[in-house]
Short mmCIF file of the C-alpha atoms (twelve columns), coordinates in Angstrom:
data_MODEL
# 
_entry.id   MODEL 
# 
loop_
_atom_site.group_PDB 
_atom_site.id 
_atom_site.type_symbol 
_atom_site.label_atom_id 
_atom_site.label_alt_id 
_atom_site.label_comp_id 
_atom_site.label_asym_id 
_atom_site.label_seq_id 
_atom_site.Cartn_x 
_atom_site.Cartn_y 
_atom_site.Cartn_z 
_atom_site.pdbx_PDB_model_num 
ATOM 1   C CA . UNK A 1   -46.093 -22.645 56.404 1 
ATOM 2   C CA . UNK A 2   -46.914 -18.961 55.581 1 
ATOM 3   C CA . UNK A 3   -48.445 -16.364 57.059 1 
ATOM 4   C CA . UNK A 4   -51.129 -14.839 54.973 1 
ATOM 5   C CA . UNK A 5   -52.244 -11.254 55.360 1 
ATOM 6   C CA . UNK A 6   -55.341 -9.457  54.489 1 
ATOM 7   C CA . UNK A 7   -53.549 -6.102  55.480 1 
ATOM 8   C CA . UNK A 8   -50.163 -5.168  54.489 1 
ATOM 9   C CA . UNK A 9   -47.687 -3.477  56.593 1 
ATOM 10  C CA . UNK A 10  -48.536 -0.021  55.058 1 
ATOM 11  C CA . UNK A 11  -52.447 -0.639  55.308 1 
ATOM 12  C CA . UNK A 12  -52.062 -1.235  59.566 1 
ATOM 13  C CA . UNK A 13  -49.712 2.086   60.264 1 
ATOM 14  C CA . UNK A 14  -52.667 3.818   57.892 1 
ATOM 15  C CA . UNK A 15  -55.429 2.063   60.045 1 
ATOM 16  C CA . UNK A 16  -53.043 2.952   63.054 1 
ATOM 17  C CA . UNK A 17  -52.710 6.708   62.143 1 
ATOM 18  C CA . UNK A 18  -56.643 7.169   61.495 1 
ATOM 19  C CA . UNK A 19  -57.317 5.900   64.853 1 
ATOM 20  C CA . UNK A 20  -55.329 8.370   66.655 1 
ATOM 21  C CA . UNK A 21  -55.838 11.201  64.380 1 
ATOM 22  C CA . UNK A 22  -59.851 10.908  65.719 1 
ATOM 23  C CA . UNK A 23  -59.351 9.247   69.328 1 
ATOM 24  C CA . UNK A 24  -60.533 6.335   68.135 1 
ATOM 25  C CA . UNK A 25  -57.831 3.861   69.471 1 
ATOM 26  C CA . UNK A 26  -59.918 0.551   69.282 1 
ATOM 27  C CA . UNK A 27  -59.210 -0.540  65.805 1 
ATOM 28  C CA . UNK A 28  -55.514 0.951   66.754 1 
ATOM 29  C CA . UNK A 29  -54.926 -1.499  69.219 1 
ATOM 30  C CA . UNK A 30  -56.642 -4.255  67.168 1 
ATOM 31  C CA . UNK A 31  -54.105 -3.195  64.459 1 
ATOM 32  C CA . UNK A 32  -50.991 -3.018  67.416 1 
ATOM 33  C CA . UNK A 33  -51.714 -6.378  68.113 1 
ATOM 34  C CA . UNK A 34  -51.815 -8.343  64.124 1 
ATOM 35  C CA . UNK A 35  -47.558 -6.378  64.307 1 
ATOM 36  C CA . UNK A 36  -47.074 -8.077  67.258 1 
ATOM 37  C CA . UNK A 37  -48.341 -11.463 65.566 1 
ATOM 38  C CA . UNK A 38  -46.613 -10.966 62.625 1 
ATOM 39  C CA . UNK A 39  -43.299 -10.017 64.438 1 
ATOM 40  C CA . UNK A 40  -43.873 -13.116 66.891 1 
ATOM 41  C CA . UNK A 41  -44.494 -15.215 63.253 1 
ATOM 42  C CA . UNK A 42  -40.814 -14.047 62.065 1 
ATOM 43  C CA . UNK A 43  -39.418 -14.542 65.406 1 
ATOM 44  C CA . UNK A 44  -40.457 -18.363 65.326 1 
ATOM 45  C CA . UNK A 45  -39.481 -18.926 61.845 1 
ATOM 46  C CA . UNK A 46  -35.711 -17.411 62.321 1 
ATOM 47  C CA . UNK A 47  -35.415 -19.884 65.774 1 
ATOM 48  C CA . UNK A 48  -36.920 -22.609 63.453 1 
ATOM 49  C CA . UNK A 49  -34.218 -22.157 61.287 1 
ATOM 50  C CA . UNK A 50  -31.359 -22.458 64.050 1 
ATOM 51  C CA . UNK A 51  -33.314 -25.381 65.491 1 
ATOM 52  C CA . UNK A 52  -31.213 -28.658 66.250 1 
ATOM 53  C CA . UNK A 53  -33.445 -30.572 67.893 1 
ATOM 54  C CA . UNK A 54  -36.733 -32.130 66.539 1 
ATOM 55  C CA . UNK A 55  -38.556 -31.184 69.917 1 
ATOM 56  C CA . UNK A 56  -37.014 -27.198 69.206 1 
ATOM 57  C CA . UNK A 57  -38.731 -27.851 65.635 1 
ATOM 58  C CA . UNK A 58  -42.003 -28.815 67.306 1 
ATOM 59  C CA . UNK A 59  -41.888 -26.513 70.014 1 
ATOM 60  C CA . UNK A 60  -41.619 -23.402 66.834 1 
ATOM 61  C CA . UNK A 61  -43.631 -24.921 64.833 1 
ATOM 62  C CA . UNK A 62  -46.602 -24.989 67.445 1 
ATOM 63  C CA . UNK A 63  -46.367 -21.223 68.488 1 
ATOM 64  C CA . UNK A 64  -45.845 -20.469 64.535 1 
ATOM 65  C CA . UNK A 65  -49.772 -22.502 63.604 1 
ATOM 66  C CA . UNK A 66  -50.750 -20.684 67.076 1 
ATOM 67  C CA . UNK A 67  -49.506 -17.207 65.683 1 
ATOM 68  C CA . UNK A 68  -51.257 -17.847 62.123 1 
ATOM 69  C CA . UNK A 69  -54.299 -18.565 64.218 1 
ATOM 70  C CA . UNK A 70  -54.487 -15.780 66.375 1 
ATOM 71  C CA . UNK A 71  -53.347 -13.412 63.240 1 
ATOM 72  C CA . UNK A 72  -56.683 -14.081 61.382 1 
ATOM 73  C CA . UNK A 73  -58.967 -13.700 63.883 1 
ATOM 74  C CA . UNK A 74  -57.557 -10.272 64.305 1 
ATOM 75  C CA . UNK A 75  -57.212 -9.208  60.959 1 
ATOM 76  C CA . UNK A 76  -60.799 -10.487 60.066 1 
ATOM 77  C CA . UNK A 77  -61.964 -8.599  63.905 1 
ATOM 78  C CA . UNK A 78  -60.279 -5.636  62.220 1 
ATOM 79  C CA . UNK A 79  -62.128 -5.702  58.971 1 
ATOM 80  C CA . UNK A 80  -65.164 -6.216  60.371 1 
ATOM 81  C CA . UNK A 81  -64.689 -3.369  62.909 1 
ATOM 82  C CA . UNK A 82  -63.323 -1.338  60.162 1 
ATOM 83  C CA . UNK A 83  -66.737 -2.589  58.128 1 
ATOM 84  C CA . UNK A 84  -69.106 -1.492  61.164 1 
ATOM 85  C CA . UNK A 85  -67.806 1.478   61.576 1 
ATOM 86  C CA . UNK A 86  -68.260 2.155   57.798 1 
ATOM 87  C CA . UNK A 87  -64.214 2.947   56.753 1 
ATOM 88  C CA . UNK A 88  -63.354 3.571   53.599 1 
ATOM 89  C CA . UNK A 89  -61.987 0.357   52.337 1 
ATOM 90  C CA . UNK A 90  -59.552 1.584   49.538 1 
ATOM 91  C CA . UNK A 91  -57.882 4.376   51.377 1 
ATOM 92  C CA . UNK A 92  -58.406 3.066   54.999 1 
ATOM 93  C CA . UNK A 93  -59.846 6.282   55.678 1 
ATOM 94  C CA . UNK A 94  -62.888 6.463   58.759 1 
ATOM 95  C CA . UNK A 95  -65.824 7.361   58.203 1 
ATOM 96  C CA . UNK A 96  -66.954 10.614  58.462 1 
ATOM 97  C CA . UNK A 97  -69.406 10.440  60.303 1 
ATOM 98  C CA . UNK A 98  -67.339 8.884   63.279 1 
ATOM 99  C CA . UNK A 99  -65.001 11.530  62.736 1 
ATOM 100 C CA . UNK A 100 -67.878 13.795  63.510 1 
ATOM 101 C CA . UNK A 101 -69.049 12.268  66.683 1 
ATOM 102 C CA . UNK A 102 -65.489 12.165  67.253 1 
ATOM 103 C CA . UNK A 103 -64.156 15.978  66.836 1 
ATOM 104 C CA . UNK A 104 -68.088 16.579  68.450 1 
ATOM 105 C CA . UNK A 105 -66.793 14.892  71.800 1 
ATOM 106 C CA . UNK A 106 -63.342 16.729  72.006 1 
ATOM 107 C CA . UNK A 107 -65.276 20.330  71.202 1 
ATOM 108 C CA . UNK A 108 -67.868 19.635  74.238 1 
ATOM 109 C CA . UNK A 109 -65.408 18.897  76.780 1 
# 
């Protein structure tokens, strides 16, 4: 079992860095939360590997399919925010005209 990734590691902290760069945290946190999937993926597979027990296999292997689950309806919620909100999708860079609106808000207040 694999985890398969439409973003690479690089690609999130870029996605990551655009968001807070323009106050635009919400595909940020959508981004935080694929890491934390991918580092709970790991996490199962190195106790999988220590496993002694056929019910410590199950019991990894369950959260693992659970994890895989959860880590593509992120990443696909994250490229379809990222498509909404019309980001570049070679150099994950957003749009300009959300930075506008953006850099617009923090001059009026």
């Amino acid at each position: 079992m694999s985890l398969e990734t439409k973003f690479s590691d690089a690609q999130l902290r870029r996605i990551n860095l655009q968001s807070i760069l323009y106050l635009c945290s919400c595909p940020s946190q959508v981004g935080m939360q694929i890491d934390s999937l991918r580092k709970l993926y790991d996490y199962q597979a190195n106790c999988a590997d220590r496993s002694r027990t056929e019910l410590q296999n199950q019991v990894h292997q369950r959260i693992a399919e659970a994890t895989i689950a959860a880590h593509q309806i992120m990443e696909d919620c994250l490229l379809e925010v990222m498509q909404m909100e019309g980001w570049d999708p070679v150099t994950l860079e957003m749009s300009e005209g959300l930075r506008t609106v953006l850099e617009q808000e923090i001059n009026d207040n």
